[in-house]
C-alpha positions, 0 to 999 in steps of 0.5 A, a space after each residue: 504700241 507707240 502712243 497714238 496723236 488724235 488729230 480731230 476731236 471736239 472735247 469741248 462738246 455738250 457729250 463730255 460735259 459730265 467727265 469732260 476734264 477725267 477723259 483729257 487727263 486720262 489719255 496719256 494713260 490710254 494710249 494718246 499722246 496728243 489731241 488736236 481740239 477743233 474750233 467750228 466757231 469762235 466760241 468752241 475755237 476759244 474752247 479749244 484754246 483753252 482746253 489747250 491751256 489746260 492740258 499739255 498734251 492738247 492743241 487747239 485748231 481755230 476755224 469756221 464749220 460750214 454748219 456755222 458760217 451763216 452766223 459769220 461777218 467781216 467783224 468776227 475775223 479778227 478775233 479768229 486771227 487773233 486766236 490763231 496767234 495763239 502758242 498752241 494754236 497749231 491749224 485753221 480749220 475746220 472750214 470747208 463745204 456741207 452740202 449734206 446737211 445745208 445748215 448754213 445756205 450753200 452761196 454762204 458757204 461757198 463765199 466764206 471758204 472762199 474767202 477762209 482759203 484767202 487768209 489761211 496763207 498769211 497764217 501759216 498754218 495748215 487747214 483742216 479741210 470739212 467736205 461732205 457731199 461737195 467733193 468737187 467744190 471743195 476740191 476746185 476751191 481749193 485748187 484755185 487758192 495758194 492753200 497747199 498745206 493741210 489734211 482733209 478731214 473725214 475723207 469721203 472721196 475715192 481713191 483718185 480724189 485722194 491721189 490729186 489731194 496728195 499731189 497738191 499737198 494735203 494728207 488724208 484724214 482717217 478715222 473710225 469709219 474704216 472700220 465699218 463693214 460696208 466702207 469699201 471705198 474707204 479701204 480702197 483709199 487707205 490702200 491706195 494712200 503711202 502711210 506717209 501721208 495719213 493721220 488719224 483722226 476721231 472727230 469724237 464725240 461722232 464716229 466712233 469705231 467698231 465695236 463702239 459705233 452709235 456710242 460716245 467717240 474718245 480718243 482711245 478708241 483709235 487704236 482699232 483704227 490703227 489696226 485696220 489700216 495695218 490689216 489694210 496695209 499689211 504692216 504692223 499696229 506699230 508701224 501705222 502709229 509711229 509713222 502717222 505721229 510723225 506725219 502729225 507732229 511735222 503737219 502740225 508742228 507740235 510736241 515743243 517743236 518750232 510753232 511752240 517756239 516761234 509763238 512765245 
């Protein structure tokens, strides 16, 4: 099997704290090739940043969750932007709408994507999207920005949603839930959706794939990810690997290629 890219971790959460340094080293030898850290703020986008620095197959995406932008001010943004100048910072995001949990009020969150989507093209970097419970807000923001470049995280939507996302640039972002027995809509998506257009994704420490679901999520673990898109698709395990890479290594420009190059 072709080494897997995990496009959406959070290595830099309390979960690892115990072993967090043994799991990063060990993934080359468990099958992954490369990690994306995700920032949800400007202390764990530092932290992806640094775990970036510290490992050579990490990357780091610097953002705002929606969970923390009622902490945010004008007076953060530049040492976000800052941070995205950074050699391996190779993505803005997470941003995006939670309309699930509210940690943050809904009016706050709909001014700081709104607002997130108007720097991101300055940037020039791709955005992980977050969108849950607020697929059609989500979906008309963006749609009313110039973003058109990026992977919506977690994809929650059906299979319509995902075809008017590929049709305005975004690929779909496909992790352990794939894997649960009642996702049917899920499946449907991933069906529905080329290969070309899929990357895969943990999000660990959360979501984990069966037969792991309830536990610590690792990078690892995607491999029954790929499985079950193969199964869905009726290709191999190998074919889903290689091709998603591809489509991470392109999105994101890593693995020595031009965001390496251009930021030195």
């Amino acid at each position: 099997m072709n080494g897997i890219i995990d496009t959406h971790a959070h290595y830099d959460n309390e979960r690892y704290n115990d072993d967090r340094n043994d799991v990063i080293r060990a993934l080359p030898q468990n099958g992954v090739e490369m990690i994306i850290n995700v920032g949800c703020d400007i202390k764990t986008s530092k932290a992806s940043v640094k775990l970036a620095d510290a490992f050579p197959h990490v990357y780091a995406s610097v953002g705002f969750h929606p969970h923390y932008v009622k902490n945010l001010t004008e007076k953060n943004l530049p040492e976000i932007l800052t941070l995205c100048e950074h050699k391996k910072a190779v993505a803005f995001g997470e941003i995006g709408l939670d309309f699930f949990h509210n940690f943050s009020p809904q009016e706050t969150q709909r001014y700081w994507f709104k607002r997130l989507l108007e720097i991101l093209p300055a940037l020039e970097l791709p955005a992980i999207i977050h969108s849950r419970d607020a697929n059609n807000e989500v979906f008309a923001a963006i749609e009313n920005s110039a973003v058109r470049n990026g992977v919506i995280h977690a994809f929650s939507g059906d299979a319509d949603l995902a075809r008017a996302y590929l049709e305005m640039g975004f690929h779909i972002g496909i992790g352990g839930v794939v894997t649960f027995k009642k996702a049917d809509s899920l499946k449907e998506v991933v069906a529905a959706v080329p290969l070309d257009k899929i990357l895969l994704e943990t999000d660990c420490p959360y979501l984990a794939p069966e037969p792991f679901r309830g536990k610590r999520n690792e990078s690892a673990y995607l491999s029954y990810v790929a499985k079950k898109i193969a199964k869905i698709k009726g290709v191999s395990v190998e074919d889903v690997c290689a091709q998603t890479n591809i489509n991470a290594k392109k999105l994101f420009k890593m693995g020595g290629t031009s965001n390496d190059q251009e930021k030195n």
